[in-house]
C-alpha positions as CSV (number, residue, x, y, z in Angstrom):
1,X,121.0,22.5,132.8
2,X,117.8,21.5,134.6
3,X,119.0,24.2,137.9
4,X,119.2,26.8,134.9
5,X,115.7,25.7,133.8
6,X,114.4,26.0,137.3
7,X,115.7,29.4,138.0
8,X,114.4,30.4,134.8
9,X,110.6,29.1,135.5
10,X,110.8,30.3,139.2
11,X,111.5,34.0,137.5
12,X,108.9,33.7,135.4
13,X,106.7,33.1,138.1
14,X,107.7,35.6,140.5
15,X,107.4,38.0,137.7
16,X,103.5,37.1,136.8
17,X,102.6,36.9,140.4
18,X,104.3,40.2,140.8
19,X,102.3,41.8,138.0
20,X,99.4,39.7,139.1
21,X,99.3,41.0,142.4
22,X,99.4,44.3,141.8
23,X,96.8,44.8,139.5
24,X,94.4,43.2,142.3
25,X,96.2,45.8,144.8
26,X,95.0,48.3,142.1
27,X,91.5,47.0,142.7
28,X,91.7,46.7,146.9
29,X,92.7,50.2,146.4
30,X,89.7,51.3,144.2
31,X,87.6,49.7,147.2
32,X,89.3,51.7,149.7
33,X,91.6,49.5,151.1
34,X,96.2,49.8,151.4
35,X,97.2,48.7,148.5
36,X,100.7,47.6,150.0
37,X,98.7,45.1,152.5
38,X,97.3,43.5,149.8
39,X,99.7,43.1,147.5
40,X,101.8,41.2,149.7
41,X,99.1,39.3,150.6
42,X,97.9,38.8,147.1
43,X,101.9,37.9,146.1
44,X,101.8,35.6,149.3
45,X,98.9,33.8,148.7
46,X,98.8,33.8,145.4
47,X,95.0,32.5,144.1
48,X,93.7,32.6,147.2
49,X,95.0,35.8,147.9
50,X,93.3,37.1,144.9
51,X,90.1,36.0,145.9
52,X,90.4,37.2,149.3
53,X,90.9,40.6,147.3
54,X,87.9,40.0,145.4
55,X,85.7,38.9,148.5
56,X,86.2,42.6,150.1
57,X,83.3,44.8,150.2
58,X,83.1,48.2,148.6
59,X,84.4,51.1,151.5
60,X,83.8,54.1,148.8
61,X,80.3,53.1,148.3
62,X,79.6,52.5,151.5
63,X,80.8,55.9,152.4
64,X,79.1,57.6,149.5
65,X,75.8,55.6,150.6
66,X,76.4,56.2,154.5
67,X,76.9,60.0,153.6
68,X,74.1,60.5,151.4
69,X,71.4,59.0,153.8
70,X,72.8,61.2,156.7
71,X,71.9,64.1,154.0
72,X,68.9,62.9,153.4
73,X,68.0,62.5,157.2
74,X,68.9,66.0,157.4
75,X,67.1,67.1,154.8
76,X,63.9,65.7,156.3
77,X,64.4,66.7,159.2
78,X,64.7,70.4,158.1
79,X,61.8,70.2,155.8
80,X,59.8,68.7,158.6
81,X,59.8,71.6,161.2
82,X,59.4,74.2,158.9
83,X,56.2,72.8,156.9
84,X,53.7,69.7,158.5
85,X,51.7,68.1,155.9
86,X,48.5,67.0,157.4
87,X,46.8,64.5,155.2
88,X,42.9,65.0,156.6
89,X,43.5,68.4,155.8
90,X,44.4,68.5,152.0
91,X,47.1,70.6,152.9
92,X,50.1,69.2,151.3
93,X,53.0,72.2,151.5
94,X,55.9,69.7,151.6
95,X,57.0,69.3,147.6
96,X,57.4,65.6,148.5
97,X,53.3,65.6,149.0
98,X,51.5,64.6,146.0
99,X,47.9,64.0,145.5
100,X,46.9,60.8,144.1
101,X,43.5,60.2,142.3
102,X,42.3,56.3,141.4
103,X,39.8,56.1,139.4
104,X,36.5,54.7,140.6
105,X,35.8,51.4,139.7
């Protein structure tokens, strides 16, 4: 009876960590990461596994924030050589110039 009990409770358990492990591969995924690598290492590891998971930085954001600066780099760089914006001068052709007034104390 008590083997019957054990097989019983180490089913359960491999079951839960199963289910557990891939939802957090679901998540590694969303980051940008193999979900396969991590669920086994999530299954392996079990808590610490999970937190290992949790510990990984963001590779879609960090994409979407590398690619947007190199846009932005690009943009200034274009907007730059065709206009100069000479601040002596008042001249202020770039439609990221604005004029700023403070009032006079």
């Amino acid at each position: 009876m008590v083997i019957f009990i054990s097989i019983v409770v180490l089913g359960v358990y491999v079951c839960i960590m199963a289910y557990l492990a891939s939802k957090i591969s679901d998540a590694a995924e969303r980051k940008g990461y193999e979900k396969r690598t991590y669920f086994h290492i999530c299954f392996w590891l079990g808590l610490l596994g999970f937190l290992v998971v949790i510990a990984l930085p963001d590779l879609t954001i960090q994409q979407q924030n590398e690619k947007m600066i190199r846009l932005l780099e690009a943009g200034n760089s274009t907007a730059s050589s065709n206009t100069t914006c000479n601040p002596t001068s008042g001249n202020q052709s770039t439609p990221y110039a604005k004029s700023i007034q403070l009032p006079s104390l």
